[in-house]
C-alpha positions in Angstrom: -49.5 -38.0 36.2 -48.0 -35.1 37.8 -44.2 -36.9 38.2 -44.7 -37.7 34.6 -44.9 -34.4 33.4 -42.3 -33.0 35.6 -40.0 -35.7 34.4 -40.8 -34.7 30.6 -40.6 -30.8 31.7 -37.4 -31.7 33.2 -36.1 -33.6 30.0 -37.2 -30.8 27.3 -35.4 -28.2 30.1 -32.1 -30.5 29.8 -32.3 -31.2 26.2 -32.4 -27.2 26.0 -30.2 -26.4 28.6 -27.6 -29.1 27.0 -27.7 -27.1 23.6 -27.3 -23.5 25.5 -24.3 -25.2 26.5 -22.8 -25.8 23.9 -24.4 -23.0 21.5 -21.2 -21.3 19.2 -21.4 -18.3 17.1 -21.0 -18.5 13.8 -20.4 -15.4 11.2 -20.9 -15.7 7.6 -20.8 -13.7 4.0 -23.8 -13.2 1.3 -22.6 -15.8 -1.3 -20.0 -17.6 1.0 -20.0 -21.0 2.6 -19.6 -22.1 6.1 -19.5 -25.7 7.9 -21.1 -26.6 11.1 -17.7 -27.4 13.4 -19.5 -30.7 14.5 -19.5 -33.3 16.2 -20.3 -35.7 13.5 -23.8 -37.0 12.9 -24.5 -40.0 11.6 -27.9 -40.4 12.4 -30.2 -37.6 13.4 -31.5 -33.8 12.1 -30.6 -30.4 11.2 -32.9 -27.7 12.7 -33.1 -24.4 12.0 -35.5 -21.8 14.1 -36.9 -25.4 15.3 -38.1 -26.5 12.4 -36.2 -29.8 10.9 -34.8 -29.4 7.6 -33.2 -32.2 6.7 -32.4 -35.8 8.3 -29.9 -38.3 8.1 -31.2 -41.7 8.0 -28.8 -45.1 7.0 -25.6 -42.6 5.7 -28.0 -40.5 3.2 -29.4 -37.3 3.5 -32.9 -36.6 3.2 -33.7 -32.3 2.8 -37.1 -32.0 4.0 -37.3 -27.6 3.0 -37.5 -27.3 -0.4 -36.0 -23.7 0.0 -33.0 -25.9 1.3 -32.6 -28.3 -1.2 -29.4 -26.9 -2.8 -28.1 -24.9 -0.1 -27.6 -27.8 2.7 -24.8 -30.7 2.6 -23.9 -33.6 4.5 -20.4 -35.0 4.3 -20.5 -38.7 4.5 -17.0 -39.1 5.4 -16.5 -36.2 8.0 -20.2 -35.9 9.1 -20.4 -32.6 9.2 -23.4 -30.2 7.7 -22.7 -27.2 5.5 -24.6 -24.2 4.3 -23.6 -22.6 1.1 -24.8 -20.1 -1.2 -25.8 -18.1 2.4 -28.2 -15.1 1.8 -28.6 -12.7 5.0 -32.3 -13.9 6.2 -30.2 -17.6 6.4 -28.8 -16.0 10.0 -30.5 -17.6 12.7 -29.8 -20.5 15.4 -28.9 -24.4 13.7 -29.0 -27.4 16.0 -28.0 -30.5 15.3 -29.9 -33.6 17.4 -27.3 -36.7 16.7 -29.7 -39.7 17.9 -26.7 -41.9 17.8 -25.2 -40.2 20.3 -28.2 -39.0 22.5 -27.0 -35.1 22.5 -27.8 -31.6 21.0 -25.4 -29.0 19.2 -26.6 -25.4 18.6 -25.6 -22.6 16.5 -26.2 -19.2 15.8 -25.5 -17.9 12.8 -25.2 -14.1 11.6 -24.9 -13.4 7.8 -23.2 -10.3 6.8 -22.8 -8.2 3.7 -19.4 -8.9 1.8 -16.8 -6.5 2.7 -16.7 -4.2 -0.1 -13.0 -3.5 -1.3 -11.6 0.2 0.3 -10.2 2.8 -2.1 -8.1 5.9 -1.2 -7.5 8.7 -2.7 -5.6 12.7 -1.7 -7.5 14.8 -0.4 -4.8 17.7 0.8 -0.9 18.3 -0.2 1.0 20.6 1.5 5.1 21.2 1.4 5.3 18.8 5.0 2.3 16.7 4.9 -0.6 14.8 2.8 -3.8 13.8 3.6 -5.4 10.9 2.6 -9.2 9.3 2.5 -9.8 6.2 2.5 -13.9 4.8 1.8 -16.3 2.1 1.2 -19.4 1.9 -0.9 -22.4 0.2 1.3 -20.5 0.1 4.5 -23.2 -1.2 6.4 -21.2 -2.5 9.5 -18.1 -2.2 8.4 -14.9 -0.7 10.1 -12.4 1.4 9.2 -8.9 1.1 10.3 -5.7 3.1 9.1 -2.9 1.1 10.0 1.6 2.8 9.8 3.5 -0.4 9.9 1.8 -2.8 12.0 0.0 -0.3 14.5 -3.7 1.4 14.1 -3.1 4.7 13.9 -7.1 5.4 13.2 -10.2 3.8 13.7 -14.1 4.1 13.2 -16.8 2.3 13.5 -19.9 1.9 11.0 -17.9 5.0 8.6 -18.0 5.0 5.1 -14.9 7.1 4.9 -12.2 8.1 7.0 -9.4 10.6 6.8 -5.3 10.4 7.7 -3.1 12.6 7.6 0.6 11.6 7.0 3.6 13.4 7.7 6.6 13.6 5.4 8.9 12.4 7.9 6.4 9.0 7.7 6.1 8.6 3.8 8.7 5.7 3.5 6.8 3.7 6.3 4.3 1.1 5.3 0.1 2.0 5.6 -3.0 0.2 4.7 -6.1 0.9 5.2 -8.1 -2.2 6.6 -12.0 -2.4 6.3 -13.9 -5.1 8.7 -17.2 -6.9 9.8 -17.5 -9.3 12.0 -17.3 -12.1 9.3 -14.5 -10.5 6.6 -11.8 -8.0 5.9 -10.3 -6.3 3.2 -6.7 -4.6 3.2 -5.4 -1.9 0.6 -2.2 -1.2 1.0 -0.7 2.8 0.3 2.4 4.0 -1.1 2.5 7.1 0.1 4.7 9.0 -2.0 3.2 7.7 -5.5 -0.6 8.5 -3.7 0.5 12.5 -2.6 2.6 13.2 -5.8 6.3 12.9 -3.8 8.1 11.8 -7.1 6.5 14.9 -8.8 7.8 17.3 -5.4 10.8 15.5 -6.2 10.9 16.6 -9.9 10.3 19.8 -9.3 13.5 20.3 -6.2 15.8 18.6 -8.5 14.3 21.5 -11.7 15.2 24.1 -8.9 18.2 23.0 -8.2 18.8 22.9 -11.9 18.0 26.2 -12.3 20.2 27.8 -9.2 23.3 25.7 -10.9 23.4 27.4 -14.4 23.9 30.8 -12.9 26.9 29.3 -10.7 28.2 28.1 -14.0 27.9 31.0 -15.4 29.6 33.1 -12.5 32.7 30.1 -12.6 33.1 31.0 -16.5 33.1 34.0 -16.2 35.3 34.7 -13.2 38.4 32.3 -13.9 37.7 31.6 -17.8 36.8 34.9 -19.1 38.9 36.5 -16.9 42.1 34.3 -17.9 41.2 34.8 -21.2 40.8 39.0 -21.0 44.1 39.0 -19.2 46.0 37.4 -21.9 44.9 39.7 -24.4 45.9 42.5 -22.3 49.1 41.1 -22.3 49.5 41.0 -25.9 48.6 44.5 -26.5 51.2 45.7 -23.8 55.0 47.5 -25.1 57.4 44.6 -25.1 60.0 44.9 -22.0 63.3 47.3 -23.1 65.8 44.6 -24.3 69.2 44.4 -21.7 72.1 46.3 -22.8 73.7 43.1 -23.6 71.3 42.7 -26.4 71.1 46.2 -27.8 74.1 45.5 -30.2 74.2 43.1 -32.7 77.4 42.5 -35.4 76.6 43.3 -39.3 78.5 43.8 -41.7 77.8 46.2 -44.5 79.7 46.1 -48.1 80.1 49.1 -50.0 80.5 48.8 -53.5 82.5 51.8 -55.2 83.1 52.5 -58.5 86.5 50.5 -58.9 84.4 47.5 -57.3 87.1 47.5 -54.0 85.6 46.4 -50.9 85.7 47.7 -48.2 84.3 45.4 -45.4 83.8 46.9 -41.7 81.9 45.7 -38.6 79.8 48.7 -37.3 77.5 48.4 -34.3 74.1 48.9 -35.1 71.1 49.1 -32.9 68.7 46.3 -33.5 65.2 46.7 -34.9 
């Protein structure tokens, strides 16, 4: 009697100790779907906490939890079990005991929370740097990563928000910020320049710059238009040059008319107007 049970103890122990063995953790999200990696079954049960839930007997499934009835499936073809619809009190261990092939296959499965999707907004702007915070509604384990390029830059653990701050010498680089659980992960990706208002800085250097060129416009006018324009005018107003001597004479010829109409036609030097 006492071999007996020693060789039953010693058969529960391995059929335990075989599914220790091969015991995998699974992760999962609420509303999500996730298969049992196997091996097939063709002909055996699904456990869950120890309890059987469903069977397969002669290629058909038989789901003996009600509460399962719409949440497990058995693919004929691959025979492999999935769960869907999962709900966070479905976490637990599954095993699998495949009578055709004398072996157990045990999982434990953790439900979490879907990711919820970051969002970022500015928090400071200054003339060399912005900072940015990035945040989750119902973070319940979820991480937070701020990633330049393809390197974390920050990290935290279990936060519902966390804060970078970016120099301007970094805005054209690439960041995201990354939130995680063990089961999902959601990435929002930053432009930098549109979140901290760089095309507005922009704006506003290229209004200053504006403003610093009219008065060098108006300085150039002035000094080489106006200027050229005042000196002409001077010019006009100034005595003409005294004509050369050369130029001082100039041949006319005056006709006298006397009373017994004789002519008498002279050249006479005469200074010109």
């Amino acid at each position: 009697m006492e071999s007996r049970l020693s060789f039953i103890f010693l058969f529960i122990v391995m059929r335990i100790s075989a599914a220790e063995v091969v015991k995998k953790n699974l992760t999962g999200t609420v509303g999500g779907t996730i298969t049992l990696p196997g091996p097939p079954l063709e002909k055996g049960y699904m456990l869950f906490g120890g309890q059987i839930i469903a069977r397969i007997n002669i290629g058909e499934i038989e789901i003996e939890e009600e509460n399962y009835k719409h949440k497990v499936h058995w693919n004929k073809n691959s025979g492999l079990f999935s769960l869907t619809n999962l709900q966070r009190n479905d976490s637990g261990i599954y095993t699998l005991d495949n009578k055709g092939q004398k072996m157990m296959s045990s999982y434990k499965l953790t439900v979490y929370d879907a990711v919820p999707t970051p969002s970022v907004i500015k928090s400071n702007v200054s003339s060399n740097s912005c900072s940015l915070m990035c945040s989750v509604d119902g973070a319940e384990e979820t991480t937070l990563s701020w990633y330049r390029d393809e390197k974390i830059v920050i990290q935290n653990n279990s936060a519902v928000s966390l804060s970078l701050t970016v120099l301007r010498q970094d805005y054209n680089s690439s960041h995201r910020c990354v939130a995680t659980n063990p089961a999902q992960e959601k990435t929002l990706e930053v432009d930098v320049k549109t979140s901290c208002g760089h095309k507005d800085t922009e704006s506003r250097d290229g209004k200053d710059q504006r403003h610093l060129l009219i008065p060098a416009v108006l300085i150039f006018k002035w000094k080489y238009i106006d200027q050229k324009k005042v000196t002409k005018e001077t010019k006009a107003r100034l005595p003409e040059t005294q004509p050369s001597s050369s130029s001082r004479f100039t041949s006319s010829v005056r006709y006298t008319q006397t009373r017994n109409r004789s002519f008498h036609g002279s050249f006479q030097p005469v200074e010109a107007d």
